[in-house]
C-alpha positions as CSV (number, residue, x, y, z in Angstrom):
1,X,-29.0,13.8,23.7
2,X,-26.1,12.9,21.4
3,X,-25.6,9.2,21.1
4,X,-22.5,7.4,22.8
5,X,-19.7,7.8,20.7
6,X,-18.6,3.8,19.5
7,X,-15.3,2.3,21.2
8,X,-13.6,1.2,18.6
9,X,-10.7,-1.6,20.3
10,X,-7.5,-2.5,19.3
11,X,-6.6,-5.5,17.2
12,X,-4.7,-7.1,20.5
13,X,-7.7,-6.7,22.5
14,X,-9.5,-9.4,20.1
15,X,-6.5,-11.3,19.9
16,X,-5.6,-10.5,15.8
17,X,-2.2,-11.6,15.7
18,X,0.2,-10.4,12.7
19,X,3.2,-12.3,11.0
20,X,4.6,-13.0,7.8
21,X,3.3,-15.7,5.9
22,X,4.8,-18.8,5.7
23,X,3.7,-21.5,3.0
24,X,1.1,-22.9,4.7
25,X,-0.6,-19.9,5.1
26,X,-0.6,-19.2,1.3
27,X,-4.2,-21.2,1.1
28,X,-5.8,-19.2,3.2
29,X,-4.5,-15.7,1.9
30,X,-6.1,-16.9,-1.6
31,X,-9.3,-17.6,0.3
32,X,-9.2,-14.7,1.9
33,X,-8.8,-12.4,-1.4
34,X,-11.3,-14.2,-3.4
35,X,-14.5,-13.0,-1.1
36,X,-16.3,-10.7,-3.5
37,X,-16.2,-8.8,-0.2
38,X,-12.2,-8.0,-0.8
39,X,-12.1,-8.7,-4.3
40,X,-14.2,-5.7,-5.0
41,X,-12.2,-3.6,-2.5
42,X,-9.9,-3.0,-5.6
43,X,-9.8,-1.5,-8.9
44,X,-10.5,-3.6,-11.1
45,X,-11.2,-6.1,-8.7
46,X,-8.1,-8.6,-8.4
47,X,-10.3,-11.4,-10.6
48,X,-10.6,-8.9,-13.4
49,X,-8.8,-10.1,-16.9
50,X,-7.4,-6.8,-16.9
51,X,-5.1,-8.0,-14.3
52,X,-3.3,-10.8,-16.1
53,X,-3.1,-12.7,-13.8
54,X,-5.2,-14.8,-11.4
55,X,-5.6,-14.6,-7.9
56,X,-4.2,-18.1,-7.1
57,X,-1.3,-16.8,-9.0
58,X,-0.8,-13.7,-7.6
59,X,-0.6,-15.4,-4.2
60,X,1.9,-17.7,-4.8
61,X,4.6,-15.1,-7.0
62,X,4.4,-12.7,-4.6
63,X,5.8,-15.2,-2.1
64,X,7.7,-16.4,-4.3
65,X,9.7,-13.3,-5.3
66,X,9.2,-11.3,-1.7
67,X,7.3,-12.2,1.0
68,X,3.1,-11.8,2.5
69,X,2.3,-10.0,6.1
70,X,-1.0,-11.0,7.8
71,X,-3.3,-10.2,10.3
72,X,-4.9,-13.4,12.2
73,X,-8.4,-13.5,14.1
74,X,-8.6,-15.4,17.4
75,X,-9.9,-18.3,15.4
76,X,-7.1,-18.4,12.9
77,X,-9.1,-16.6,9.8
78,X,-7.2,-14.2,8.0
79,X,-8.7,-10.7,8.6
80,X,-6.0,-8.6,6.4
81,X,-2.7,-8.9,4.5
82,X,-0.2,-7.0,2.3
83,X,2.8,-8.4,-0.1
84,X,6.1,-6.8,-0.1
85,X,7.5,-7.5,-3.6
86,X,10.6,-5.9,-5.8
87,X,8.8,-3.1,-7.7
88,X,8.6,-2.7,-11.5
89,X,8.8,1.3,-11.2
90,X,11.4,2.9,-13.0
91,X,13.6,5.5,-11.5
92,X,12.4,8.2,-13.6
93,X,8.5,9.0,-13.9
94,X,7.3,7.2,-17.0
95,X,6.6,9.5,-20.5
96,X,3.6,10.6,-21.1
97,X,2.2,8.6,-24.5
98,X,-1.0,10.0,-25.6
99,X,-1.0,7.1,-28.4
100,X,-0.5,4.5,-25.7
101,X,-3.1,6.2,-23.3
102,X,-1.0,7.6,-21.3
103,X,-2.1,10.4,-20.7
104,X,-1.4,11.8,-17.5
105,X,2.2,11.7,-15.8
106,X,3.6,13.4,-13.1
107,X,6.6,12.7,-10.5
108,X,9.9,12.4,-9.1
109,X,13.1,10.8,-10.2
110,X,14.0,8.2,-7.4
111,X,17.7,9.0,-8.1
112,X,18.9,10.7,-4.7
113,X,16.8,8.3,-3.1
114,X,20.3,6.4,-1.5
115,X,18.8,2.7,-1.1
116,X,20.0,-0.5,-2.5
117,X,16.5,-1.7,-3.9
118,X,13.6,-0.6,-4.1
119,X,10.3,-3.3,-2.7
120,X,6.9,-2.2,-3.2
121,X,3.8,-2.8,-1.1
122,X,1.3,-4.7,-2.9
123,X,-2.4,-6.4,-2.3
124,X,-2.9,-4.6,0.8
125,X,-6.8,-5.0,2.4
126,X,-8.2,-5.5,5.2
127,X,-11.7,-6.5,6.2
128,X,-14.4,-4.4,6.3
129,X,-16.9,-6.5,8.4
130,X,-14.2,-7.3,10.7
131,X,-13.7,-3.7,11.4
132,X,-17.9,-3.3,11.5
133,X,-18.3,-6.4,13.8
134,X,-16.1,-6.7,16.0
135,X,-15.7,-2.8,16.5
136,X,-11.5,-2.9,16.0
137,X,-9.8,-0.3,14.6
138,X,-5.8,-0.3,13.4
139,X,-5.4,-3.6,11.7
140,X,-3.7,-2.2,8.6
141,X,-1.3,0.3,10.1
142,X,-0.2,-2.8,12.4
143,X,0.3,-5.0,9.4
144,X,2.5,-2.1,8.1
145,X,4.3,-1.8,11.0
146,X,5.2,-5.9,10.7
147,X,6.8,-5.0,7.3
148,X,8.9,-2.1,8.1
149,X,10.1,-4.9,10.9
150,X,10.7,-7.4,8.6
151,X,12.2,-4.5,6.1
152,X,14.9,-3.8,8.7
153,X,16.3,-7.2,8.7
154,X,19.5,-8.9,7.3
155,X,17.6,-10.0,4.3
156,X,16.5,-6.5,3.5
157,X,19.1,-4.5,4.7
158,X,18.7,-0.8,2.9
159,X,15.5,-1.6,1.1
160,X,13.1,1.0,0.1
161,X,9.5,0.8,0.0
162,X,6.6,2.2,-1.8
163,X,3.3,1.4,-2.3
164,X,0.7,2.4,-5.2
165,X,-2.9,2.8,-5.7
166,X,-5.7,5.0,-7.6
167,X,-7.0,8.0,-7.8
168,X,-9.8,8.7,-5.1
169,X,-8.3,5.3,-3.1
170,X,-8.3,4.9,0.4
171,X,-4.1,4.0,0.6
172,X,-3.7,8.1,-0.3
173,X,-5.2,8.9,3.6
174,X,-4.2,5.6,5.1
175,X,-0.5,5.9,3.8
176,X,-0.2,9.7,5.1
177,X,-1.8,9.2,7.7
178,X,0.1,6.1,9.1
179,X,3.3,8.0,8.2
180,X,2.8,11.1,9.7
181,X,2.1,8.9,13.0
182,X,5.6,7.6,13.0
183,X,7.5,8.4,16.2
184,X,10.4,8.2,13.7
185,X,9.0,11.4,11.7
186,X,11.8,14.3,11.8
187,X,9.6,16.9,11.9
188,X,6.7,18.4,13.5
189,X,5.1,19.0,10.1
190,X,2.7,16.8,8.0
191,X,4.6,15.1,5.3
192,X,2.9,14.2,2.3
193,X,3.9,10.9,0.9
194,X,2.3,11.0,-3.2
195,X,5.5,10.8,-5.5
196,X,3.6,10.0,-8.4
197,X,0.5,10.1,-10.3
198,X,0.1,8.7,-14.2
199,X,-2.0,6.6,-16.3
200,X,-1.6,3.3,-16.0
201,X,-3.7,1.5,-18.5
202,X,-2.6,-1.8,-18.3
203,X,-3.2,-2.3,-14.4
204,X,-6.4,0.0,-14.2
205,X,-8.0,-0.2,-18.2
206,X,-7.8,2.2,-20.8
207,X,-10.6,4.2,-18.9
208,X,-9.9,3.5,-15.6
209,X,-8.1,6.1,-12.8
210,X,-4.5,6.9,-12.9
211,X,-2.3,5.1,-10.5
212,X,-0.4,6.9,-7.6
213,X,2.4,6.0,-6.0
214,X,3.6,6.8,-2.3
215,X,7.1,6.7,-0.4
216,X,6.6,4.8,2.9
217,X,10.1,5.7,4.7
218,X,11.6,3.0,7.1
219,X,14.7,4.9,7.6
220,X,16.9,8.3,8.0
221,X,17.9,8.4,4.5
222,X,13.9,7.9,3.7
223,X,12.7,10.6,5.5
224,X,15.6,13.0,4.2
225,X,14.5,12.1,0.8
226,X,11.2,12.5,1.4
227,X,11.4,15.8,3.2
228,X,13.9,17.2,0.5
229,X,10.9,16.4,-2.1
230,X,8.2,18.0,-0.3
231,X,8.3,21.2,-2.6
232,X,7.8,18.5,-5.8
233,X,5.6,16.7,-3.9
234,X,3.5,19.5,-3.4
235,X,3.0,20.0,-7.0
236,X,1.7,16.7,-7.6
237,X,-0.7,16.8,-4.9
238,X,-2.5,19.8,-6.6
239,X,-2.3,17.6,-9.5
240,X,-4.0,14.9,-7.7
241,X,-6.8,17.6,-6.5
242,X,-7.4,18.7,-9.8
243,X,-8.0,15.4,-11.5
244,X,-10.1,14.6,-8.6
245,X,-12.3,17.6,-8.7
């Protein structure tokens, strides 16, 4: 006999709550990043040198210069957050620089992409025993989904928003897959949301995996962009493949 299949509830259920950060919240988003359990969830992990800076610090700039979503537990411990800060990509794929390690660079030029500024999604985790324990399942698509609602306010009127991450990460199925779940999705088709793919030394080591970079579309002009790509797109995918194989 095949075992029951688990029920995997929704955050509501459990009464997770999501919301932007405020100040007072900042404390417990730094407690909540230095576990090992979600420090490790990155690479390198966010207390690595490589990074430059410390978690404390990273904390407190990216609410500083954008602005943190989190999920809640029914006892007020944070189970998950993302930042949403201006990104430092350039609108044309970076060079490849063989004498500066990079050696790997492939992409598209953001310069039809019609927005007025272009915010990048940044720190996003979720925890792992959360999901284990308590036997919820959606915590991160619903902390995405309380960005692209704060993304479509006054504030951030006609803002784009990507988000990167590494070769062989978990964001490359989370992003498509969340996307392609959109009831605001154009088309019937699967759209694949990889832009980019390059070395990225200084954020992953001289030795560690490239960085990728995704389009996650909040509006019409999004999606036409990101459906006008999809033949570029595709040819970075079977980039990605390759170096993953």
């Amino acid at each position: 006999m095949m075992p029951d299949a688990i029920h995997m509830r929704k955050p509501e259920e459990l009464g997770i709550t999501f919301k932007i950060a405020q100040q007072q919240d900042l404390s417990k988003i730094k407690i909540f990043l230095e576990q090992p359990l979600i420090d490790n969830l990155f690479t390198p992990p966010l207390s690595d040198p490589t990074r430059g800076i410390s978690i404390d610090q990273r904390v407190q700039l990216k609410y500083e210069t954008g602005f943190w979503a989190i999920s809640e537990s029914a006892n007020g411990k944070i189970v998950g957050c993302m930042a949403v800060v201006p990104t430092k990509v350039g609108v044309e794929p970076i060079q490849t620089d063989p004498e500066k390690d990079i050696k790997i660079s492939s992409g598209i030029s953001l310069s039809n992409w019609s927005v007025q500024k272009i915010m990048e999604l940044s720190t996003v985790a979720t925890n792992p025993e959360t999901k284990s324990t308590l036997t919820v399942k959606g915590i991160g698509e619903k902390l995405l989904l309380q960005v692209i609602k704060q993304l479509h306010t006054p504030e951030f009127n006609n803002f784009g928003l990507v988000t990167d991450s590494w070769l062989g990460g978990q964001m490359d199925g989370f992003i498509n897959h969340v996307v392609n779940k959109m009831p605001t999705k154009p088309v019937t088709y699967d759209l694949d949301t990889l832009i980019r793919i390059y070395s990225d030394p200084k954020k992953r080591g001289k030795n560690g995996p490239p960085t990728t970079l995704y389009l996650i579309p909040n509006s019409k002009k999004d999606w036409t962009f990101l459906i006008n790509n999809q033949d570029k797109i595709k040819k970075i995918r079977e980039l990605y493949t390759n170096l993953l194989n």
